[in-house]
C-alpha positions in Angstrom: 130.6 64.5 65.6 134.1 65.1 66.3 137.2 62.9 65.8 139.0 62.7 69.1 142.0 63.6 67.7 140.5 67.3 66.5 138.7 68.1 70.0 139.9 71.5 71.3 139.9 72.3 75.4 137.7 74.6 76.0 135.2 73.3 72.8 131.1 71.8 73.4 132.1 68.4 71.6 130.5 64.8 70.7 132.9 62.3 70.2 132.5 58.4 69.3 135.3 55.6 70.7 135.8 52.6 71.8 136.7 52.1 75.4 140.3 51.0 76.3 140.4 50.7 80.0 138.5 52.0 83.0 140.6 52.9 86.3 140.2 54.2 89.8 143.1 56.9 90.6 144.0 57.5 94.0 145.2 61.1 95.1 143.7 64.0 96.9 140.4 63.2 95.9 139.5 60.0 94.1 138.4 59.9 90.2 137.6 56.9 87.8 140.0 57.7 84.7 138.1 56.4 81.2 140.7 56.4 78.5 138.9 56.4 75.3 140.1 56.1 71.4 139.4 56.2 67.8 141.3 56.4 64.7 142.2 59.6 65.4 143.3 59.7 68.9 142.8 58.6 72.7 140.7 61.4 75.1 140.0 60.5 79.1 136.9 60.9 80.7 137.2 61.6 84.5 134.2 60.9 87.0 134.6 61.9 90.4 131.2 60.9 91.3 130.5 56.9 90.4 129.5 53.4 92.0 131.2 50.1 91.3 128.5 49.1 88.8 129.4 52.2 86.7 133.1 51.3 86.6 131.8 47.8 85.6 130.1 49.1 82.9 133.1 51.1 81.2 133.8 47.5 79.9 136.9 47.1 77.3 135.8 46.9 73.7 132.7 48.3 74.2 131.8 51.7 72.8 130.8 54.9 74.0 129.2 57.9 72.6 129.5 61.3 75.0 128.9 64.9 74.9 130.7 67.5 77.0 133.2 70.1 77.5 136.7 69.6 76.7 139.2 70.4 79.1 143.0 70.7 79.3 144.0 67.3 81.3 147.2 66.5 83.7 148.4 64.2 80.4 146.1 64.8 77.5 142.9 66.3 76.5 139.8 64.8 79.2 135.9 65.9 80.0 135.1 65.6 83.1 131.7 64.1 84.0 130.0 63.6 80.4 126.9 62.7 79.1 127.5 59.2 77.5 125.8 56.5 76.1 127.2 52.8 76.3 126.9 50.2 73.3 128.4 47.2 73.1 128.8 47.6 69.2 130.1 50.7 67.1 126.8 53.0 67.0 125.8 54.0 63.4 126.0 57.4 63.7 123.4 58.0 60.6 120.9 56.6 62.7 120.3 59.5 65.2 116.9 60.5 64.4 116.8 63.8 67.1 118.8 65.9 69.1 118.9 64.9 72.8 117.6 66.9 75.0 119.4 68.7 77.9 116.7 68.9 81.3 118.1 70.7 84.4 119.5 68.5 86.5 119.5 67.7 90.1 121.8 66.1 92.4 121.6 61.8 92.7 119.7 61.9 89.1 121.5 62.1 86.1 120.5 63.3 82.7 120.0 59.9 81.5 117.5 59.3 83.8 115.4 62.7 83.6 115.5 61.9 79.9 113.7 58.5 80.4 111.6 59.5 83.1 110.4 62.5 80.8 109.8 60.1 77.9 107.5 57.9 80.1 105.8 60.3 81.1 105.1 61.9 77.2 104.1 58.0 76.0 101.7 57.9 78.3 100.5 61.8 78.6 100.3 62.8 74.7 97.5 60.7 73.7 95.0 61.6 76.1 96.3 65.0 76.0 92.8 67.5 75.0 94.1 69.5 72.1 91.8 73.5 73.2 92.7 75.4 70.7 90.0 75.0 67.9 91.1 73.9 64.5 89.9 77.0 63.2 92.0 79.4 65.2 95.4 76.9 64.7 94.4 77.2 60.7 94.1 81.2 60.7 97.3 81.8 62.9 99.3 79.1 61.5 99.6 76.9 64.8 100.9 73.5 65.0 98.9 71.0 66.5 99.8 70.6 70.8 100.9 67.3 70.4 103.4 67.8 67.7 104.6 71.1 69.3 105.9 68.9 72.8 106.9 66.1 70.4 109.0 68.7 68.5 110.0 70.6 71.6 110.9 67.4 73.7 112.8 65.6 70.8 113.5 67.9 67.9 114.2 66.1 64.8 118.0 66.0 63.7 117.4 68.4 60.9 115.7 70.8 62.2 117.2 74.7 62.3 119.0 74.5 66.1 119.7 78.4 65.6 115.9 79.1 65.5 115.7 76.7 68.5 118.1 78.3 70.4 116.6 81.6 70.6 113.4 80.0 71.2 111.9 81.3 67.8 110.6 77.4 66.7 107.1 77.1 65.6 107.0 74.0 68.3 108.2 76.6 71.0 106.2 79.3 70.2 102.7 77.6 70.1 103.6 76.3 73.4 104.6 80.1 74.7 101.4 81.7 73.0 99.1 79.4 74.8 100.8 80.0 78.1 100.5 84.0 77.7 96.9 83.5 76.1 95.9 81.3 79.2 96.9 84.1 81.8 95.2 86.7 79.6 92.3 84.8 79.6 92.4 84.5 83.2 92.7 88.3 83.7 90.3 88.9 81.3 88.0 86.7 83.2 88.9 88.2 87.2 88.3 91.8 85.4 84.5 91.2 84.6 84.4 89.2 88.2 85.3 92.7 89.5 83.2 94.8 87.5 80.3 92.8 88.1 80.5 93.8 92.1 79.4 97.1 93.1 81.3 100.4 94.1 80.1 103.6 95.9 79.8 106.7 93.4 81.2 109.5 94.3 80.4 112.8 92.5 83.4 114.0 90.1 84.0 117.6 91.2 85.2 117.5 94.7 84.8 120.9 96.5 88.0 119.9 98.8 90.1 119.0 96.1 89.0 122.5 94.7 89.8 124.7 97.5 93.0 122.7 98.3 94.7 123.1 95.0 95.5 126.8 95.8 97.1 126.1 99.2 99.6 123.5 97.9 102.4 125.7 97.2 103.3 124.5 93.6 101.6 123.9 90.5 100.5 120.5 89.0 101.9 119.1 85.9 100.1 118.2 82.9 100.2 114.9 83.5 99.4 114.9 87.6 96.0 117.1 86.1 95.3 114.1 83.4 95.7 111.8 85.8 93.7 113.2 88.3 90.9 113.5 85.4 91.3 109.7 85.0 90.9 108.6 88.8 88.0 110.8 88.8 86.4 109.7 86.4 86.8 106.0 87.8 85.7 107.0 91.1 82.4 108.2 89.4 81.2 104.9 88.5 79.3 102.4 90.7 82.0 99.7 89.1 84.9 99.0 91.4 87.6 100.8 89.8 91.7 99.4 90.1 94.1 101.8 88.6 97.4 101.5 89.1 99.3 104.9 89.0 102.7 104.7 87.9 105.3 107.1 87.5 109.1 107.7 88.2 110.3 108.9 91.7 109.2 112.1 92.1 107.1 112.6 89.6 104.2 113.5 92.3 101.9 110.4 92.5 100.9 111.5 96.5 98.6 114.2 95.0 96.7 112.6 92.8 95.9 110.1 96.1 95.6 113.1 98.1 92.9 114.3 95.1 91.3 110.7 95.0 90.9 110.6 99.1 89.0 114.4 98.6 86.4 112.9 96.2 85.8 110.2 98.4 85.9 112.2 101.7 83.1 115.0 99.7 80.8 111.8 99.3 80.8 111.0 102.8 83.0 108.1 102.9 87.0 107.0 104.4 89.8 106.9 102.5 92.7 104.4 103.6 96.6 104.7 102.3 98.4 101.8 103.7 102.4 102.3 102.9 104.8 99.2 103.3 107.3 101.2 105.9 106.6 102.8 109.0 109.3 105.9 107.2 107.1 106.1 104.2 104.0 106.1 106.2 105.4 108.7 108.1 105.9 110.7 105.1 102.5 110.0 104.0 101.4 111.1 107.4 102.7 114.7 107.3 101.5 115.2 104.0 98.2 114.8 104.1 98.0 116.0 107.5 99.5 119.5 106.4 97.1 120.1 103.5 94.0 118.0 104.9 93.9 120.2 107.9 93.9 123.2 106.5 90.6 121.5 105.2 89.3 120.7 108.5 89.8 116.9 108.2 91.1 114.4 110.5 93.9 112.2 109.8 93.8 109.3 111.6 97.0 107.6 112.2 97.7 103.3 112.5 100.9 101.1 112.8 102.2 98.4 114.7 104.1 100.5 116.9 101.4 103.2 118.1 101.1 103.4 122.3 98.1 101.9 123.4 96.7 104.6 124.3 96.6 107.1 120.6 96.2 103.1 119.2 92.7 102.8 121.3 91.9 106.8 119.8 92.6 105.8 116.6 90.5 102.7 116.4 87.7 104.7 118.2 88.3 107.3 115.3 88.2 105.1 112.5 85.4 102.9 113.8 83.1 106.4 114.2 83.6 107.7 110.9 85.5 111.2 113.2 88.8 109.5 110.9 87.9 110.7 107.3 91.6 109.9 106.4 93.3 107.1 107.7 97.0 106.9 106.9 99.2 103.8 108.1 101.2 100.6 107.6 100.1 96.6 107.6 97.9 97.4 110.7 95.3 98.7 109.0 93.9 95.1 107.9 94.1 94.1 111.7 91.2 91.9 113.0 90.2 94.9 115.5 90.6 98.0 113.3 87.0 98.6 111.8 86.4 101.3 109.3 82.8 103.1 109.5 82.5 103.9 105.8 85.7 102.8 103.7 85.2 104.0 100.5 88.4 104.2 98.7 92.1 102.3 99.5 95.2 103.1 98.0 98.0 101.1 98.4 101.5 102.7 98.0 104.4 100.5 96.4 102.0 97.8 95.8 104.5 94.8 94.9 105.9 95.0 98.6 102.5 94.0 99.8 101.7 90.3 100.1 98.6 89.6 97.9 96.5 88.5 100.9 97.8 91.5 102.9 95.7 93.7 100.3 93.0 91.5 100.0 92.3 91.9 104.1 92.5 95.8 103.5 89.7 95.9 100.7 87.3 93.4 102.9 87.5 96.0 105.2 85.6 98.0 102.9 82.8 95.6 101.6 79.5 96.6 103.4 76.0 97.3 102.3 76.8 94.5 99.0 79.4 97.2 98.0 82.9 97.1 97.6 85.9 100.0 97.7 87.1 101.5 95.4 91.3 100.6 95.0 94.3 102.8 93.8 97.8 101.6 93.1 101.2 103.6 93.2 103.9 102.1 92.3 107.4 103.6 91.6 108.6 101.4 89.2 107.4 101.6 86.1 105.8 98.7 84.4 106.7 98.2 81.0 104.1 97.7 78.8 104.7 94.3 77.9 104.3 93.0 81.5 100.9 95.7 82.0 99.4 93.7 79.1 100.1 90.1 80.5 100.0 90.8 84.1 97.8 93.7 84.8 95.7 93.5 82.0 92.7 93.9 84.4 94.3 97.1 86.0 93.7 100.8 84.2 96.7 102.2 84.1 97.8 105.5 84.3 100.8 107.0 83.9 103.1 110.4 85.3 105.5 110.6 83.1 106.5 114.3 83.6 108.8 115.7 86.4 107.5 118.7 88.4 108.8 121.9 87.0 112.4 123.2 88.0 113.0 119.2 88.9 116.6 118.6 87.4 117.3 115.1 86.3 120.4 113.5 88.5 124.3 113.0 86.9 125.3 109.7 87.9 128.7 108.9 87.8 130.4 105.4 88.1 133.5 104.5 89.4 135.9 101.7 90.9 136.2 101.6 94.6 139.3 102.2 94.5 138.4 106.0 94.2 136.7 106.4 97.5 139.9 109.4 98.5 138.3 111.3 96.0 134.6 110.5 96.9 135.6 111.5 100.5 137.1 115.0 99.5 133.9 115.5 97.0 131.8 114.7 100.5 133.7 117.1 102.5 133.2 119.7 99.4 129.7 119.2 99.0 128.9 119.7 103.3 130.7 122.7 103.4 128.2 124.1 101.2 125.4 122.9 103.8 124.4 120.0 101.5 123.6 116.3 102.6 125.1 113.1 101.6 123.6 109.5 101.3 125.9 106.6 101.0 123.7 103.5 100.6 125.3 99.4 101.7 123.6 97.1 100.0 124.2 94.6 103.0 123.7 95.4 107.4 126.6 93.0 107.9 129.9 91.8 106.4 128.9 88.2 104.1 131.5 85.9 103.1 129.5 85.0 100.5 128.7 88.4 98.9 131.8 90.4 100.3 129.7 93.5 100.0 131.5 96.3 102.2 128.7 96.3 105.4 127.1 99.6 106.3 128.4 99.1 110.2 132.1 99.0 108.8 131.3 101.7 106.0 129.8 104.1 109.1 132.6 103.5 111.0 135.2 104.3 108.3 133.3 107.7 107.0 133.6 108.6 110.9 137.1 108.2 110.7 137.5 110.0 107.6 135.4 112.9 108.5 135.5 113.3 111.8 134.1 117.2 111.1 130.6 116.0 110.1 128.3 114.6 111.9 127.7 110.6 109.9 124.4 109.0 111.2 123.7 105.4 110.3 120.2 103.7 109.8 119.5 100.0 108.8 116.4 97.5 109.1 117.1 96.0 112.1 117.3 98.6 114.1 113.7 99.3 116.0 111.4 101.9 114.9 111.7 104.6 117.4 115.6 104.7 116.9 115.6 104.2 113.4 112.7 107.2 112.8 114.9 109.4 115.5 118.4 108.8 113.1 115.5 109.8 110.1 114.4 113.1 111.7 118.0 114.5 112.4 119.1 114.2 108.8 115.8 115.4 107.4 116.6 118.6 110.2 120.2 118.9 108.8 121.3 117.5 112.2 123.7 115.2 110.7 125.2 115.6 107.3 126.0 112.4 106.1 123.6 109.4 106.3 124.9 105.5 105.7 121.4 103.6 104.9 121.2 100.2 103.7 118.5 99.7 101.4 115.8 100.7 103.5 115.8 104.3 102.6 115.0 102.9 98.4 111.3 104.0 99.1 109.8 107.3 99.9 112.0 109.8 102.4 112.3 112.9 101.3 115.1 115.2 102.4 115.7 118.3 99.7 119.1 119.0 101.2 120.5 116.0 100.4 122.1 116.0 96.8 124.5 113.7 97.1 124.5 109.7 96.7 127.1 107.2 97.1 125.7 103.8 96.5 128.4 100.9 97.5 128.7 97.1 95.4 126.2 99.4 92.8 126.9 95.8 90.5 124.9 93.9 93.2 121.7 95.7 92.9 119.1 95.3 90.1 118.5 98.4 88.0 115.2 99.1 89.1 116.4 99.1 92.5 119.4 101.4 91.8 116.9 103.5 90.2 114.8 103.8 93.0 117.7 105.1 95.3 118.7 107.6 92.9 115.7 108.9 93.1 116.0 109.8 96.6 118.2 112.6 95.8 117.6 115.8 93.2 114.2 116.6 95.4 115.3 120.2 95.8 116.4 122.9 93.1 120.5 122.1 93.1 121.7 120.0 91.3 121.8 116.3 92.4 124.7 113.4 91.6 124.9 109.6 92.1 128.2 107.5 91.9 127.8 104.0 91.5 130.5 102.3 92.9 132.0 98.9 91.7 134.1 95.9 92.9 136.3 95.6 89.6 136.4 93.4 87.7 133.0 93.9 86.0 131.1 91.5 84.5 129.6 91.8 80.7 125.5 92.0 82.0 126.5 94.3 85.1 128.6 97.0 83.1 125.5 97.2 80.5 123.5 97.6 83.6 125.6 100.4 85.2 126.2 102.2 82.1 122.7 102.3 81.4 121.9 104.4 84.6 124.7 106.4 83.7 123.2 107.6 80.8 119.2 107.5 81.5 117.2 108.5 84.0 114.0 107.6 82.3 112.2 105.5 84.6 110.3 103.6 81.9 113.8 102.5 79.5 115.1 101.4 82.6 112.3 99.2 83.6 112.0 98.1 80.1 115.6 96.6 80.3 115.3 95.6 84.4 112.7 93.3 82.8 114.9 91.7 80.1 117.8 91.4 82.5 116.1 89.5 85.4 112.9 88.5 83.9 108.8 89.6 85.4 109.4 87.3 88.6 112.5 88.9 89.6 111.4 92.3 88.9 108.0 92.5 90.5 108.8 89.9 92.9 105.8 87.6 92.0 106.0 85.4 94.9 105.3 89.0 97.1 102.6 90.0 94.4 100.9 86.3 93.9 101.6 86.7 90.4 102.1 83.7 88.4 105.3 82.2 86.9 105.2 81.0 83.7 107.0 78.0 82.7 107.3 78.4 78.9 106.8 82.1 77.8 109.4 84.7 78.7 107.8 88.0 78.2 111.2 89.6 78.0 111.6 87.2 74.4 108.4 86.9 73.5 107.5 90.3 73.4 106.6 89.9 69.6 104.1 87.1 70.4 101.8 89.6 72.3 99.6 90.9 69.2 98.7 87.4 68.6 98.1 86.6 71.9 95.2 89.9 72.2 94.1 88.5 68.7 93.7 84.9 69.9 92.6 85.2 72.8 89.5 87.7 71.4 88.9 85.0 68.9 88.6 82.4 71.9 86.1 84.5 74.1 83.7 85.4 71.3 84.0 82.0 69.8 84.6 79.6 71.6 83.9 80.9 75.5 83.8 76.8 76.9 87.2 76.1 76.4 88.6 79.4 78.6 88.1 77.6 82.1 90.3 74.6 80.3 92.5 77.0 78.9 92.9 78.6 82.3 93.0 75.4 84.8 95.8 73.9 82.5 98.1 76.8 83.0 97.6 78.8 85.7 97.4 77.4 89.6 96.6 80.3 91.9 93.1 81.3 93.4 91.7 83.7 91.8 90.8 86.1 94.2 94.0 87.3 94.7 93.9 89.3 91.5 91.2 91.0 92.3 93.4 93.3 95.0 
């Protein structure tokens, strides 16, 4: 409590007073002007939001208790729109028995009400509420009771420690978070021996293809492309569906250990399938394995949207015969009409940009003779191993987390946008040495709302500026054919600067280009930046990034952009991506299927996850009934979309 006379503007503040006189003041926008007083002083309240029987209410005499934000006022100190609490005698202020509790708001319903709707509904929900956990796990890991815990975390008593509240570190809180996290590893647990229990093709672990290829790459594998490559073997062994996910930075060579995968399953007489979220990355995939599966005598079939009817009616004819042994292409693969003779493997490339039923169509595909295909994952951004153990825990996961040799890591740089007469002259430098330049827009168009420069504008401008190069622009709305044409004169060196919106984050690679200029860098999340970066450095120079800014800067976006500054360790960066903006921002769970959670944040929690493995063991072995309770309480989603 705080006498009125002591309240500061710009101070969190609950005051008691007696009300003096409630008035409507007409100006530019009308406002009902509370003028409240104690001993110590008189404070206005100002409403511009109210009805005739809440001006009624503000009666003289009576008494009102409110909590809110001072504010420097036209005449005196005021808070504008408080939470309050009428009484028509002087409350006894000893007689508080909790805090009150603030619920997010929506327009049309105040917090008063959301506060007595939400008591309603806990008189009426807590007793019939089935406590799962066991008394015996609660005892040995020093849980409180469920009940208790949402009494507690609904209406904390007045005594209680608000600092360990606050940071969410309450016992109350954290039995409510642990059960949450213990639910949806349950639940993974669970979909992982649903999987296991199908059957896979086996395919033998030495492939003679894979063998002969390795020679004919042109470079030598990294430890950790050779371990991994071990690992998917091994998988694709076993008659149990394998789903690994291979992770690893940009770069770090994840398209040969699919190439090596596709061999093993090509040697045992079946298809493999690598579906790729963009017709560029496709593309890429395309050439690839088409340059070192030919030189193997294999076919690689090719599939998107965009294909001429005539090589789409080949292809289809291809796959459908089993001639296709490698099929490479985009979200048309899991068309109605495309029939694979033998699909024995899939690999899905940038996973999270897939919709969860998009993959799911792709692995039907597969399932023939009561067996199902085998599945691989790539994935660019690096999961940290927090989110791995709640929300892949029925994925293997491997990781490449070693560069190729000679790879050099990229200098970023940032910088105000003010600077862009030196950025120009650094572009100019940097062509005349017959290098490439990117310069990424976050946005196609100019936004009011985001005032992000547009990459039309930014084209038009670098045109200007350099009228000596040739600048090239490519964006997501263009269509395919023009967008692949303005694609395949920079990877020829036709042009020498490229303005790209985000489209080019995944998978082109052009080794001449060491150069990156990435525009309203404060707007993008770090994995994202990350992911751009990575688009330069892919040859033996050496590679820079400047991150340029709209100052002023923000607290959380300078931590960000000084963080890329100084790592380029895809796995930190992650690791903080995921504290930032939380799992459902980073993975994009309503892309992936993945689950929100309401309580647990896996960015604070992290130190709850050895007791979640520990409980949730306990659980299985002990008390298996209560799993599907466990489960239906806290997680809504069908099932089956884990499984892909």
């Amino acid at each position: 409590m705080t006498p009125i006379g002591s309240v500061q503007p710009g101070s969190d503040v609950v005051i008691v007073g007696e009300i003096e006189v409630a008035d409507v003041q007409f100006g530019r926008r009308r406002s009902l002007l509370v003028k409240v007083s104690d001993h110590s002083g008189l404070i206005t309240l100002r409403f511009f939001h109210f009805n005739q029987a809440q001006q009624k209410a503000f009666g003289r005499g009576k008494w009102i208790k409110c909590f809110g934000e001072a504010r420097r006022g036209p005449r005196s100190v005021e808070m504008v729109h408080p939470e309050y609490r009428i009484t028509q005698e002087e409350p006894e202020l000893s007689h508080d028995q909790s805090l009150t509790p603030v619920y997010p708001a929506t327009e049309g319903v105040g917090p008063n009400v959301v506060r007595k709707l939400v008591a309603q509904a806990l008189k009426v929900a807590l007793p019939t509420l089935p406590e799962l956990v066991p008394e015996s796990v609660r005892d040995a890991f020093s849980l409180l009771p469920l009940q208790q815990a949402l009494e507690i975390a609904h209406s904390p008593p007045a005594n209680v420690a608000t600092e360990t509240l606050l940071v969410h570190q309450h016992p109350a809180q954290q039995r409510l978070a642990l059960e949450e996290m213990v639910a949806h590893h349950l639940a993974l647990f669970q979909l992982r021996q649903q999987r296991i229990a199908n059957e896979a093709p086996r395919f033998a672990m030495e492939s003679p293809s894979w063998q002969e290829l390795k020679p004919l790459l042109g470079f030598t594998l990294t430890g950790a492309q050779e371990r991994v490559i071990s690992e998917t073997a091994e998988d694709l062994s076993n008659s149990t569906p394998s789903l690994r996910m291979i992770q690893g930075d940009v770069g770090s060579g994840k398209t040969v250990v699919a190439a090596a995968a596709s061999l093993q399953a090509i040697d045992a007489g079946f298809q493999a399938a690598l579906m790729a979220p963009t017709e560029l990355l496709a593309e890429q995939h395309r050439k690839n394995f088409t340059g070192w599966f030919e030189q193997l005598g294999i076919h690689v079939a090719w599939l998107t949207g965009k294909l001429p009817a005539a090589e789409r009616r080949t292809a289809l004819e291809n796959i459908a015969d089993g001639t296709a042994k490698m099929v490479v292409g985009t979200h048309a693969l899991f068309q109605e009409q495309v029939d694979f003779a033998r699909l024995g493997l899939v690999i899905v490339d940038e996973q999270h940009r897939f919709g969860v039923d998009q993959r799911l169509a792709l692995r039907n595909k597969g399932s023939k003779e009561n067996q199902v295909p085998h599945q691989l994952i790539m994935s660019a951004t690096p999961i940290p191993r927090s989110l791995a153990m709640v929300f892949y825990a029925d994925l293997d996961v491997s990781s490449i987390d070693e560069l190729p040799p000679g790879r050099k890591l990229v200098n970023t740089v940032v910088l105000p946008d003010s600077r862009r007469d030196d950025i120009i002259a650094r572009i100019r430098h940097v062509c005349a040495e017959g290098q490439q330049v990117y310069w990424v827009c976050p946005l196609i168009e100019e936004s009011d709302a985001l005032q992000a420069q547009a990459a039309t504008d930014t084209w038009a401008y670098l045109k200007d500026a350099l009228p000596e190069l040739a600048v090239n622009l490519v964006h997501g709305k263009m269509k395919g054919k023009e967008k692949d044409a303005v694609m395949q004169q920079f990877r020829d060196a036709s042009s020498q600067v490229l303005v790209a919106t985000t489209v080019i984050e995944v998978g082109v690679d052009v080794p001449n280009a060491n150069l990156m200029i990435i525009e309203n860098a404060e707007r993008l999340g770090l994995a994202q930046l990350h992911q751009l970066r990575g688009r330069v450095g892919r040859g033996a120079d050496q590679a820079n990034c400047v991150l340029l800014y709209k100052p002023p800067l923000g607290r959380l976006a300078k931590d960000r952009l000084s963080l890329l500054r100084d790592s380029n360790d895809g796995f930190e960066i992650a690791q903080k991506d995921l504290e930032h903006r939380g799992p459902g921002e980073m993975l994009g769970t309503r892309q992936t299927g993945l689950q929100q959670m309401r309580i647990a944040d896996l960015g604070r929690d992290i130190s709850l996850l050895p007791k979640v493995e520990q409980i949730a063991t306990e659980i299985k072995n002990h008390h298996p009934q209560i799993v599907p309770l466990l489960i239906k309480r806290w997680i809504h989603q069908n099932d089956i979309y884990a499984n892909v």
